[in-house]
DSSP file (Angstrom, degrees, kcal/mol; ACC not computed):
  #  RESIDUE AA STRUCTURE BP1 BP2  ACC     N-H-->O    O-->H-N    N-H-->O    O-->H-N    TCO  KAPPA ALPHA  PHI   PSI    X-CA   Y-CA   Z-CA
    1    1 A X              0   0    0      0, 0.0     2,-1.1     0, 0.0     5,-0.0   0.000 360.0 360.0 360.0  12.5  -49.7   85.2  -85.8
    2    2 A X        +     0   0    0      2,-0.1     0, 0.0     3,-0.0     0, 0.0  -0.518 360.0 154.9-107.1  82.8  -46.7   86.5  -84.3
    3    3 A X        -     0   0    0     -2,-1.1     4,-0.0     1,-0.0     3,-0.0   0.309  57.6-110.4 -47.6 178.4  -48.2   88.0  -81.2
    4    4 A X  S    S+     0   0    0      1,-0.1     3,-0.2     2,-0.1    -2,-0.1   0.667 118.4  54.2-118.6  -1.8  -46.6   88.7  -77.9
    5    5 A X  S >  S+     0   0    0      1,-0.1     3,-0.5     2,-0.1    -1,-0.1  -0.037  76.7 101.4-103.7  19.3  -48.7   85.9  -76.2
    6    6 A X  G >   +     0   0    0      1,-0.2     3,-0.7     2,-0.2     4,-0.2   0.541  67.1  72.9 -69.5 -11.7  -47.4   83.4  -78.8
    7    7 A X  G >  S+     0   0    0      1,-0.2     3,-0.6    -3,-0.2    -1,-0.2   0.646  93.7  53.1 -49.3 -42.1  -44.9   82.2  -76.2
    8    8 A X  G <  S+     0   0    0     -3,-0.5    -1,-0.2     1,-0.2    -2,-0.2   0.431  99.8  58.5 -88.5   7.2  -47.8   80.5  -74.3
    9    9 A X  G <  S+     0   0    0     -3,-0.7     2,-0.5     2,-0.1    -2,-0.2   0.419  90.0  89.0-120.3 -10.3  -49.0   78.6  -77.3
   10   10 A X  S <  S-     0   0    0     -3,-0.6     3,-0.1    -4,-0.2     2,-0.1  -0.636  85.1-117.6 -84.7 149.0  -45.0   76.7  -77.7
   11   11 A X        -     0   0    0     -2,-0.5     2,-0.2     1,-0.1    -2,-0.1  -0.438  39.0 -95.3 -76.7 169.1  -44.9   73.5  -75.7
   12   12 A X    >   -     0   0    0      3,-0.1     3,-1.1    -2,-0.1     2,-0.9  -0.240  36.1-148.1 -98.7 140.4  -42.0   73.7  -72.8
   13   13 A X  T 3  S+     0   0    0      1,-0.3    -1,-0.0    -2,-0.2     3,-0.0  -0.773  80.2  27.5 -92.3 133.5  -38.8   72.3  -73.9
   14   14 A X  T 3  S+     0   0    0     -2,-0.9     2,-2.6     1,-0.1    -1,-0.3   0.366  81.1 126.4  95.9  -3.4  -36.8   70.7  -71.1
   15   15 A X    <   +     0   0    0     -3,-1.1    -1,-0.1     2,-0.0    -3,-0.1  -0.247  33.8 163.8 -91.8  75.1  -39.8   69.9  -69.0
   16   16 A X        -     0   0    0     -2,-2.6     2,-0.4     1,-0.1     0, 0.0   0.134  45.6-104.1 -43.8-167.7  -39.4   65.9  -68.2
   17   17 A X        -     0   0    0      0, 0.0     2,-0.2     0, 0.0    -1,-0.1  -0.939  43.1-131.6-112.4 118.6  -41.1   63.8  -65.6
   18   18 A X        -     0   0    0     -2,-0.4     2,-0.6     1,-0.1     0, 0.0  -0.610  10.5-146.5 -78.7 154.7  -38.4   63.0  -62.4
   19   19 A X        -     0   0    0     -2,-0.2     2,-0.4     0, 0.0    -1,-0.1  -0.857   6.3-152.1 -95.5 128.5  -37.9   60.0  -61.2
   20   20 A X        -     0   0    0     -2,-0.6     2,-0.2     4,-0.0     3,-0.1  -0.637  17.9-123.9 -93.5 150.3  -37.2   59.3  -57.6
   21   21 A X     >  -     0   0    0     -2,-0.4     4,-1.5     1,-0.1    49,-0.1  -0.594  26.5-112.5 -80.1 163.9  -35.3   56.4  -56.3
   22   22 A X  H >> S+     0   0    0     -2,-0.2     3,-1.4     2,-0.2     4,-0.8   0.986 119.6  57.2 -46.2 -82.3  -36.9   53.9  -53.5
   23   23 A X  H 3> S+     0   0    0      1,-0.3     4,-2.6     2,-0.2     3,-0.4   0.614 109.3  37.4   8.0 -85.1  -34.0   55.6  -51.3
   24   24 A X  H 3> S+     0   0    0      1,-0.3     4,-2.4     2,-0.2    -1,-0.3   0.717 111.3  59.7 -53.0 -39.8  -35.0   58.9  -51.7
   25   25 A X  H XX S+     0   0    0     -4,-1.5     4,-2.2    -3,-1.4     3,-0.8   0.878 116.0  33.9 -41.3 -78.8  -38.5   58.1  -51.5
   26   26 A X  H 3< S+     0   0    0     -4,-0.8    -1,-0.2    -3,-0.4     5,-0.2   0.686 109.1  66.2 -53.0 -40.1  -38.1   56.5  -47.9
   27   27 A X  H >X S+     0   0    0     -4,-2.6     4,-1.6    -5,-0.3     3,-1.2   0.962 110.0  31.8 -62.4 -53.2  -35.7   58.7  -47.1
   28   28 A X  H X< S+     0   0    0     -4,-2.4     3,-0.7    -3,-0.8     2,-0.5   0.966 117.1  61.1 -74.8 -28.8  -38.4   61.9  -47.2
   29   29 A X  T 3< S+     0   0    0     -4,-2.2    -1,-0.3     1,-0.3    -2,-0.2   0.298 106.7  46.7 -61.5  25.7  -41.1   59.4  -45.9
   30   30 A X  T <>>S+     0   0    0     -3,-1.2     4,-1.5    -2,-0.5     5,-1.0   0.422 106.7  50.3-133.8 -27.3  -39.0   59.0  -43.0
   31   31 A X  T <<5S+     0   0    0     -4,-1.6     6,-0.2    -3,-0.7    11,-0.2   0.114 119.0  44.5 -98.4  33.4  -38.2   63.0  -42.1
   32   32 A X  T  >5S+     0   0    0      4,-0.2     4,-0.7    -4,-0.1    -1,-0.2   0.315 126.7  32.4-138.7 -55.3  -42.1   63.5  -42.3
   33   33 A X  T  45S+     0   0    0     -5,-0.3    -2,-0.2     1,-0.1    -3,-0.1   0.894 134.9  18.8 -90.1 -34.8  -42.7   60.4  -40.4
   34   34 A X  T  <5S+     0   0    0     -4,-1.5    -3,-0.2    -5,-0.0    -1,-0.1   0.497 127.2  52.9 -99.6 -26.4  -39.9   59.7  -37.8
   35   35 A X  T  4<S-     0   0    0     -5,-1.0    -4,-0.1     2,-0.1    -2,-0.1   0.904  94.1-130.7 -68.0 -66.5  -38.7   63.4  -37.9
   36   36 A X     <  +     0   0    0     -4,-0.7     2,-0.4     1,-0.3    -4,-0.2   0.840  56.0 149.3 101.9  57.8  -41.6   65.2  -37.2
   37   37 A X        -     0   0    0     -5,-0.2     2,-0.8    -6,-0.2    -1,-0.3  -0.879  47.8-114.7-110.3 141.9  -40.7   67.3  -40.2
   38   38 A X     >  -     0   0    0     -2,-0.4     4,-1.1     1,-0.2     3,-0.4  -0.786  21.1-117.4 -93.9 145.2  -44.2   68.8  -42.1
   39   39 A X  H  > S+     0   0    0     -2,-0.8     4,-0.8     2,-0.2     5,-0.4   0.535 112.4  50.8  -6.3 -45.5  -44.9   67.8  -45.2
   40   40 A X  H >> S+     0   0    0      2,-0.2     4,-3.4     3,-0.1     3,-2.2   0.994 108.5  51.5 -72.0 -62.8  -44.6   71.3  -46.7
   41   41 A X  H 3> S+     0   0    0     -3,-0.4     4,-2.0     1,-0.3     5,-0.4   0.920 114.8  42.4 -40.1 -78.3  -41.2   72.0  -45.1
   42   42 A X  H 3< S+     0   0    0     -4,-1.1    -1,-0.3     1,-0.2    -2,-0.2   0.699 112.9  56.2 -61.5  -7.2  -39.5   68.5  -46.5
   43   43 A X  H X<>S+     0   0    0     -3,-2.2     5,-1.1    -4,-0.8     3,-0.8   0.760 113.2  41.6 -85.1 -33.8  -41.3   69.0  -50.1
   44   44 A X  H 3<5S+     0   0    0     -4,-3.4    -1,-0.2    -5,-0.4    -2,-0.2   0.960 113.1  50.2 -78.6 -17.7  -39.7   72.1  -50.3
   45   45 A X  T 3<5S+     0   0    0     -4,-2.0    -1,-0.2    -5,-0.3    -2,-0.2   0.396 116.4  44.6 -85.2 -11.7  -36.1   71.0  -48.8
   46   46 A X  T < 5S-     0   0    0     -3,-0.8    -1,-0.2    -5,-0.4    -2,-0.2   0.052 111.5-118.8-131.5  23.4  -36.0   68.2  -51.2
   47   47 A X  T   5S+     0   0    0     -4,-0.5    -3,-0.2     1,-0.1     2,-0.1   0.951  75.1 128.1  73.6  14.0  -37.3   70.2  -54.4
   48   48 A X      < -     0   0    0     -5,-1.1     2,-0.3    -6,-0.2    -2,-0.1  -0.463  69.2-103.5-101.0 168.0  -40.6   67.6  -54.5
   49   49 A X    >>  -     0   0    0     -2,-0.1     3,-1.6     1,-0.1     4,-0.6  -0.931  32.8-120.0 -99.2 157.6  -44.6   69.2  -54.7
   50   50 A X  H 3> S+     0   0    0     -2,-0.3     4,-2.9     1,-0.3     5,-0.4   0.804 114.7  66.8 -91.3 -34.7  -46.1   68.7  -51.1
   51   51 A X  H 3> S+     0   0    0      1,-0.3     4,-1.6     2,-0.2    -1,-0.3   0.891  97.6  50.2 -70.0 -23.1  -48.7   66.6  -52.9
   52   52 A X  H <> S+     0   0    0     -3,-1.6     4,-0.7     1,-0.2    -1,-0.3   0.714 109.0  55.4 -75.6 -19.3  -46.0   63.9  -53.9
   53   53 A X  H  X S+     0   0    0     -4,-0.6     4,-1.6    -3,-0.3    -1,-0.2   0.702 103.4  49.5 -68.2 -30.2  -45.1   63.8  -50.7
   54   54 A X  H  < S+     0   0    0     -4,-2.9     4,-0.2     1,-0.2    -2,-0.2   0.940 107.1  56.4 -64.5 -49.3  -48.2   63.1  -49.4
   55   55 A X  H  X S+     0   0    0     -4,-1.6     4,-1.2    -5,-0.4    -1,-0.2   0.590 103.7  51.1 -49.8 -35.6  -48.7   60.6  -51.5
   56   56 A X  H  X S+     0   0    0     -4,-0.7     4,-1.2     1,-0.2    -1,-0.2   0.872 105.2  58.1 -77.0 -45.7  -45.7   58.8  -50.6
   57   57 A X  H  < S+     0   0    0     -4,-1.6    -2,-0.2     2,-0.2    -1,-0.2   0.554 111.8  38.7 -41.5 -25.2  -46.5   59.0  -47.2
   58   58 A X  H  4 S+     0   0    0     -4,-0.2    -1,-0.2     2,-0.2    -2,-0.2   0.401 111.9  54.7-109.1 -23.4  -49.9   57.3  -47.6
   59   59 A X  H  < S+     0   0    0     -4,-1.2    -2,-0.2     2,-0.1     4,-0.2   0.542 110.5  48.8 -93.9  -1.1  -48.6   54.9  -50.1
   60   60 A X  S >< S+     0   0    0     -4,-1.2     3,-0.9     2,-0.1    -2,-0.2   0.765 112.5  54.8 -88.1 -42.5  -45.7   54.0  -47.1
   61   61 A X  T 3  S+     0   0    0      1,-0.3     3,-0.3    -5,-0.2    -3,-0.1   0.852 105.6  47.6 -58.3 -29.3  -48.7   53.7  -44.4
   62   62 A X  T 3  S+     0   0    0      1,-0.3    -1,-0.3    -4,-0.1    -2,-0.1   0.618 133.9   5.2 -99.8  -0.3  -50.6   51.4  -46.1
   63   63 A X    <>  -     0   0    0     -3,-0.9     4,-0.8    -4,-0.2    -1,-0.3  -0.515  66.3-175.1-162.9  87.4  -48.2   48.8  -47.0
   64   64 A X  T  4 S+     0   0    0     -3,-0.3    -3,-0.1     1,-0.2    -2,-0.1   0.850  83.8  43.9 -74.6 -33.0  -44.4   49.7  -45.4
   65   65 A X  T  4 S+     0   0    0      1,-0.2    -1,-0.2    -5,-0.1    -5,-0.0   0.813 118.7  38.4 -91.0 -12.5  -42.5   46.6  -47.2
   66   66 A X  T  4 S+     0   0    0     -6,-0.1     3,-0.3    -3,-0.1    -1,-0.2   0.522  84.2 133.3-108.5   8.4  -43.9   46.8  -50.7
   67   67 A X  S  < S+     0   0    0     -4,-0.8    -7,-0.1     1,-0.2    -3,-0.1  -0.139  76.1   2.1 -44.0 146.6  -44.0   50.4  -51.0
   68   68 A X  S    S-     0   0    0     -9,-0.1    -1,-0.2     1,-0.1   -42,-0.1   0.824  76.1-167.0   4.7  91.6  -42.6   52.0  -54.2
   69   69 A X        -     0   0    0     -3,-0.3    -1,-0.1     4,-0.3     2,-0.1   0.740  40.8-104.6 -62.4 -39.0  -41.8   48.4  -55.8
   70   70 A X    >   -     0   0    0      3,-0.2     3,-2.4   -49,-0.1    -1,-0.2  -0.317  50.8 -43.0 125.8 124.8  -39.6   50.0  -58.7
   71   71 A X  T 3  S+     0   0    0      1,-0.3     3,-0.1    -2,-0.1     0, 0.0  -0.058 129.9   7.2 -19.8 120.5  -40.0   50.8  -62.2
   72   72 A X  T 3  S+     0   0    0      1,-0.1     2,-0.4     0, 0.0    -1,-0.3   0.519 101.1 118.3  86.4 -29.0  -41.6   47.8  -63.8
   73   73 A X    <   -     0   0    0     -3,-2.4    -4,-0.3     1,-0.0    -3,-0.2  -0.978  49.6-147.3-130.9 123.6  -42.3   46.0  -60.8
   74   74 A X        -     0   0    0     -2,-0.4     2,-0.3    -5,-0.1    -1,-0.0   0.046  22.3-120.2 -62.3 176.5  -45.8   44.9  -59.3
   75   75 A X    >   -     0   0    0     -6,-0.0     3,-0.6    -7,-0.0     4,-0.5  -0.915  33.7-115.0-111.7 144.6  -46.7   44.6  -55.9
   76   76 A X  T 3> S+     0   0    0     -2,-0.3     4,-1.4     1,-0.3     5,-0.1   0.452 111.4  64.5 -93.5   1.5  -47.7   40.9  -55.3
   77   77 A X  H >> S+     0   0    0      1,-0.2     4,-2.1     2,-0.2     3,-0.6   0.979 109.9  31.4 -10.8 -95.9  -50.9   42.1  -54.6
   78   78 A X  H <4 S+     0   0    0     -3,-0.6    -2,-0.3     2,-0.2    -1,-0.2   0.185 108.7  71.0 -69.4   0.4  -51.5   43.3  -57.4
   79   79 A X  H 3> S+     0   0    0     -4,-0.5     4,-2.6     2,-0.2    -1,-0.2   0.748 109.0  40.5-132.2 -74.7  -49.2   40.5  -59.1
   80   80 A X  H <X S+     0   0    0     -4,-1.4     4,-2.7    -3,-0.6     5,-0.3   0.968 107.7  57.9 -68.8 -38.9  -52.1   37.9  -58.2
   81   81 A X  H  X S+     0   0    0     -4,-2.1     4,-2.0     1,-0.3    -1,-0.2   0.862 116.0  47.2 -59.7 -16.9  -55.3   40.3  -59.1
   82   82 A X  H  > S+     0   0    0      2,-0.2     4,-1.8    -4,-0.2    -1,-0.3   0.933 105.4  47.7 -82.3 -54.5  -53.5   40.2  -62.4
   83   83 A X  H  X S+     0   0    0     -4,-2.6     4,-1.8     2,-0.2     3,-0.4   0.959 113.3  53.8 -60.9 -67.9  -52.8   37.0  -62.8
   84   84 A X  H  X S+     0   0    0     -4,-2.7     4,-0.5     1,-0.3    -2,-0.2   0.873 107.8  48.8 -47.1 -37.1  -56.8   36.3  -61.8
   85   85 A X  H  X S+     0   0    0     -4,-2.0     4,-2.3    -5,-0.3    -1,-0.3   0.723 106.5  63.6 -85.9 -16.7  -58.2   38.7  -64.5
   86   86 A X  H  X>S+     0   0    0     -4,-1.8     4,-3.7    -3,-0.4     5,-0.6   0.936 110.4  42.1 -51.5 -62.3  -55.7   36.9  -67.3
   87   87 A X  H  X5S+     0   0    0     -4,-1.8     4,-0.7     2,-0.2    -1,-0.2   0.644 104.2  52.2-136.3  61.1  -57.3   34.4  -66.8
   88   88 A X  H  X5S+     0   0    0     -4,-0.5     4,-2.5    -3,-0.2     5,-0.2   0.827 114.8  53.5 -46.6 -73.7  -60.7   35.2  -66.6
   89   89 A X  H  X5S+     0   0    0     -4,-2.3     4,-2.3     1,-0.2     3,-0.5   0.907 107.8  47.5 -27.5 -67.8  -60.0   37.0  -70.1
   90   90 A X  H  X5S+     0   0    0     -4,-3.7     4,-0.7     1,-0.3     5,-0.3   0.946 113.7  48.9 -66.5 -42.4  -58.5   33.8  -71.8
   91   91 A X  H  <<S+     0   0    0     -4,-0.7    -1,-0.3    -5,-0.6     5,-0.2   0.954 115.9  43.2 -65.3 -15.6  -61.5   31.6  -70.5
   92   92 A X  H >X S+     0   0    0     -4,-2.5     4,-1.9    -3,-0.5     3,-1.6   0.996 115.3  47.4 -67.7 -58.1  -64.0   34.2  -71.8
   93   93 A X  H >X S+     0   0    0     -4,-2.3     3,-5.8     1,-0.3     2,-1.8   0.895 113.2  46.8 -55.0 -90.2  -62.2   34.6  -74.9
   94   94 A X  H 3< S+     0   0    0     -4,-0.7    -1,-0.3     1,-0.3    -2,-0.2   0.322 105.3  63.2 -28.6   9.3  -61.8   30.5  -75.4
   95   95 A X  H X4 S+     0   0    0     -2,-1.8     3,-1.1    -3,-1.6    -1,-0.3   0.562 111.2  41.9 -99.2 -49.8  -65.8   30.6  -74.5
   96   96 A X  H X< S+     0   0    0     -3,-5.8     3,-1.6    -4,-1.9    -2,-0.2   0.986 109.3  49.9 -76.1 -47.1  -65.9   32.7  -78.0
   97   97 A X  T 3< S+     0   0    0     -4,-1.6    -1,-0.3     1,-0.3    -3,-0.2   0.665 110.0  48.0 -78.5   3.8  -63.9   31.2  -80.1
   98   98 A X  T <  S+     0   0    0     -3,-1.1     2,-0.7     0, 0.0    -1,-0.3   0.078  86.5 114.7-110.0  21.8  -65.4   27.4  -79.6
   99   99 A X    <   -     0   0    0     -3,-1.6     7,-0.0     1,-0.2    -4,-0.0  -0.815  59.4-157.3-105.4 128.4  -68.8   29.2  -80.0
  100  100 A X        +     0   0    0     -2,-0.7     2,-0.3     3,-0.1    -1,-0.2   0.857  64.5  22.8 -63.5 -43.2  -70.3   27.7  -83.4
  101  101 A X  S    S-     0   0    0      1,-0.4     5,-0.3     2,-0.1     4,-0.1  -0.643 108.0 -28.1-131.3 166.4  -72.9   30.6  -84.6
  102  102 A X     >  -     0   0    0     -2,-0.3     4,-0.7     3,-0.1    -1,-0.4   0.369  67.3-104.8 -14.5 162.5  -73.4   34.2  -84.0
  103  103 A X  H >> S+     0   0    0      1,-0.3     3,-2.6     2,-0.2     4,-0.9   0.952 120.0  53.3 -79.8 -31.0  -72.3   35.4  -81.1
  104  104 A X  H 34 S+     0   0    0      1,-0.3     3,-0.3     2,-0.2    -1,-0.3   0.762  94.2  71.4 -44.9 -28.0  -75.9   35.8  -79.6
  105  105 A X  H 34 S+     0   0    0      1,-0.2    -1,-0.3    -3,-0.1    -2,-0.2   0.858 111.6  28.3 -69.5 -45.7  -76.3   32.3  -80.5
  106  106 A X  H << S+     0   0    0     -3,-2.6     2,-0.3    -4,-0.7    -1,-0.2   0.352  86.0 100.5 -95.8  -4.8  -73.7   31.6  -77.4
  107  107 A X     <        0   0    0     -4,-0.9    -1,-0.2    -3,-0.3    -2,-0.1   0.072 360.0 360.0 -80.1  30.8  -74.3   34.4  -75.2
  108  108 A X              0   0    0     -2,-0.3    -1,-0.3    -3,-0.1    -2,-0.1   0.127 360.0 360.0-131.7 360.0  -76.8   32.0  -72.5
């Protein structure tokens, strides 16, 4: 098996996922929006792919103060939709468990 295309078959050592700060984040949404810089030109000037950039851009348009919330942290948007499908869940769930017989039995 020791081929000369066995190189393409190890996984890549050193390749993480980056993280950006909120900073930095605002910082290139702002020399694409306020700058008049394109999108390609700042992806390439801060070392990003043009598609994260875009992306940042779009997620800055649509919402400028909760944009990129932070590791960990909802948007309070999404905060409440969360909250609203817990408990949805729990009453469904507490629907099942007080259900005396098969589940069919309850399902009306």
């Amino acid at each position: 098996m020791d081929t000369k295309f066995r190189c393409f078959m190890k996984p890549e050592v050193g390749m993480r996922r980056r993280r950006f700060t909120r900073e930095f984040k605002l910082e290139a949404v702002k020399l694409v929006r306020e700058r008049g810089v394109s999108a390609a030109q700042a992806a390439r000037d801060l070392d990003v792919h043009e598609n994260v950039l875009r992306k940042w851009v779009k997620e800055f348009g649509a919402d400028p103060v909760h944009a990129f919330p932070g590791h960990g942290q909802m948007k309070p948007s999404s905060r409440r939709s969360r909250r609203r499908e817990v408990a949805k869940l729990k009453a469904e769930r507490d629907i099942l468990k007080n259900c005396p017989g098969p589940l069919h039995a309850c399902a009306g």
